[in-house]
N, C-alpha and C positions, 0 to 999 in steps of 0.2 A: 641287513636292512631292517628298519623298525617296523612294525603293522603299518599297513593301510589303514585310515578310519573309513570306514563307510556309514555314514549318515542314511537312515531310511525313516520317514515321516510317515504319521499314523493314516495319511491318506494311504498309504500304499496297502492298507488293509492287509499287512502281517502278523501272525503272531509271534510269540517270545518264541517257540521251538521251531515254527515256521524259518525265522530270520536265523535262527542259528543254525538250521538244513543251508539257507542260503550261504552263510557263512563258508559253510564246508566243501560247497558244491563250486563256489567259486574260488578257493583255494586248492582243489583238487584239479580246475580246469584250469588254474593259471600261474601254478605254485606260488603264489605270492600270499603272505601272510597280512590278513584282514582281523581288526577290530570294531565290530558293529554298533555302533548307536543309535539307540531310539530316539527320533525327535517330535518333540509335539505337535509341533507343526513346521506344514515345509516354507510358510512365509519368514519364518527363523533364516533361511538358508542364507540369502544377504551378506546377513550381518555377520552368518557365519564365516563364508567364505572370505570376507574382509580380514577377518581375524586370523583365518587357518587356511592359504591359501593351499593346502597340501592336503587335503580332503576330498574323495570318492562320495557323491552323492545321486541318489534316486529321487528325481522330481518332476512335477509334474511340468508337462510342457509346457505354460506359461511360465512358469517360475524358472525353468531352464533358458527359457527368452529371455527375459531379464538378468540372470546372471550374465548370460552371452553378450547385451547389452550394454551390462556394466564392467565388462571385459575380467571378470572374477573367475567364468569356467568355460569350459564347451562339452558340446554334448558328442561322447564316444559313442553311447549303445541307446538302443529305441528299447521300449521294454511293453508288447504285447500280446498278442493272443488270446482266446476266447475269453478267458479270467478277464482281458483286460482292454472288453470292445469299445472305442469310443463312442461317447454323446454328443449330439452336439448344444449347443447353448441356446436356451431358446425366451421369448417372451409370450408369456400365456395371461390374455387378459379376458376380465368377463364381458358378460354380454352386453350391447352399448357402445364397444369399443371396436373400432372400426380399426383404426392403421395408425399408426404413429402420432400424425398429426392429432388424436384425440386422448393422448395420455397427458398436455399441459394440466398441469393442476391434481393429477392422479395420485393416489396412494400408491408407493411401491412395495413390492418385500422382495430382498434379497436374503440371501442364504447366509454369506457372513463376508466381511472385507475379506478373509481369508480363498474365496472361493472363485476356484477359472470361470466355471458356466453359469454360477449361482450371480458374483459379481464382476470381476474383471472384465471378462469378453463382450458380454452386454452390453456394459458400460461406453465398452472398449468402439461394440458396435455404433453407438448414438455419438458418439464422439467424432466418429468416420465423418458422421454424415452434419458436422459442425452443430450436435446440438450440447448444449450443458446437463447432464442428468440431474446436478443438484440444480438448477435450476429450473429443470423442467419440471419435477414432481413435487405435489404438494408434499406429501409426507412419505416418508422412509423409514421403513424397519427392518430389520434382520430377526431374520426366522430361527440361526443358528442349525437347520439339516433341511435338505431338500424333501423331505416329508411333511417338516413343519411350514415350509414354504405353500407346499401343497395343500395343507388344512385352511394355510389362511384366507387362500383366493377361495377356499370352496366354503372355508363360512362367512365370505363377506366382509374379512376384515383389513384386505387390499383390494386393488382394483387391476394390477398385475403383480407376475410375478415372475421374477430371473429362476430358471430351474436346468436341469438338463432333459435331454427328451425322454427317457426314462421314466421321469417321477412325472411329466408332460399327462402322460398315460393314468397316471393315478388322477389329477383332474378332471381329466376328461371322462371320465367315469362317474364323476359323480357331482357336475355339476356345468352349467350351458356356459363354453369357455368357447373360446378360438386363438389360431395360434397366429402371432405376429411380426415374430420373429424368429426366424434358425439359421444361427450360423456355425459350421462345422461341417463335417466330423471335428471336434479338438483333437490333435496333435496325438498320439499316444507320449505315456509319461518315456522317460529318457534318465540313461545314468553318465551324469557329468562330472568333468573334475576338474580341481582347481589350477588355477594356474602354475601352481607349485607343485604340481603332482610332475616327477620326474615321465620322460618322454618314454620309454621303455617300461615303465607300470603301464602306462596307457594301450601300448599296443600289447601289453602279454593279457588284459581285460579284454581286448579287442579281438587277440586271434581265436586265448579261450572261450569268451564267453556267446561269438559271434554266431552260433547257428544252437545255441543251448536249451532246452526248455525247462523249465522249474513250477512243478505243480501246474497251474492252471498261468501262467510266463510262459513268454517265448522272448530270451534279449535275442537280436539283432541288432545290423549294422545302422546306425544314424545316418541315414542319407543327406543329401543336398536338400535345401529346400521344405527339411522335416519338420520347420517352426516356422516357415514362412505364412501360412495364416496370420499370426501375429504383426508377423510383420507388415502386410501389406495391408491391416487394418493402422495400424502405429504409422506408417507413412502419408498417412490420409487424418489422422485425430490432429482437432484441433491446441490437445494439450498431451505432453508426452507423460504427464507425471506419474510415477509408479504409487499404485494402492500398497507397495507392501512396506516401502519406505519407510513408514512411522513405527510399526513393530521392532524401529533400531533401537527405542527406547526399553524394550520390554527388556524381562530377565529367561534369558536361553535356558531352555529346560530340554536337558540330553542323558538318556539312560544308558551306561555302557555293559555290556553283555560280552 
């Protein structure tokens, strides 16, 4: 049988000997022969799995919705534990700004199209509730890290800001903010596979890797219902379109190990 690829995205905050511990740890618990790839990001994945439907990937639980979505993978194993507590997604605005109804016209900053808490779920949230966020905000920026998201509302140079509750914490420390939206916990991330991943890979992932802990990891089994957040916000938006959609143009950047 040829390698497994497993696909692991720089969200997953691994490193190069890290993921090759990983390598070995899930080879040892599934006998199955893995080859690791770095990805640079997991909004790549898409376009990935379009291509290679016979691909092992770690992503993040919206991005595993959306594959599921697009009927490209499903999700076998949850992937958390202390390492990997969720946030939940939130909207932190300054002072002035009362509730929803008073962002028409606002400056926004997001984190980056790439991002669950920072962009997507947000989005995801005001969309539930039939409003347009490009429509609603006067201006929009991306911050590129939920730090710099966090510099900008505190030096005034948004008027809210998509962040997770985490970095929530950094604001509010240092500047008169309140919070106005939270929704979550998000999903914990999940390791998926392709449609072409033979049915017997999947369950020798599943029996090995089902009660495993790795470092500051814990996989476990993917329940029912473990992406449903997503979903029952997507049942209620007024538009289904995916933000990661357009990185089909970009060029895939994968480092194999």
């Amino acid at each position: 049988m040829k390698p497994i690829t497993l696909l692991v995205p720089a969200s997953a905050h691994l490193s190069t000997d890290s993921l090759l511990d990983l390598v070995e740890v899930i080879q040892h618990q599934t006998g199955l022969t893995l080859a690791a790839a770095r990805l640079s990001s997991a909004a790549l994945l898409p376009q990935i799995f379009e291509r290679s439907p016979d691909v092992v990937a770690w992503a993040p639980a919206y991005v595993a919705f959306v594959l599921e979505r697009m009927h490209l993978a499903s999700s076998i194993l949850s992937v958390g534990g202390p390492g990997a507590s969720p946030h939940s997604a939130v909207l932190v605005a300054r002072r002035g700004i009362e509730g929803l109804a008073d962002l028409a016209g606002r400056r926004v900053g997001w984190v980056s199209r790439f991002s669950t808490t920072g962009y997507d779920l947000p989005r995801l949230y005001l969309e539930s509730f039939g409003v347009e966020p490009d429509a609603l905000f006067g201006a929009q920026r991306f911050c590129g890290t939920h730090s710099a998201a966090a510099d900008a509302i505190v030096r005034g140079e948004v008027d809210v800001v998509a962040t997770h509750s985490g970095a929530m914490k950094r604001v509010f420390g240092r500047t008169a903010a309140r919070l106005l939206v939270s929704v979550g916990p998000v999903p914990a991330d999940v390791i998926v596979a392709g449609v072409g991943v033979p049915g017997r890979v999947c369950e020798c992932l599943v029996r090995g890797l089902g009660a495993t802990r790795f470092g500051r990891f814990e996989f476990g089994y993917a329940r029912d219902g473990h992406l449903g957040l997503f979903g029952m916000l997507h049942e209620h938006a007024f538009d289904l379109g995916d933000c990661l959609l357009p990185v089909r143009s970009e060029k895939v950047a994968i480092s194999v190990h």
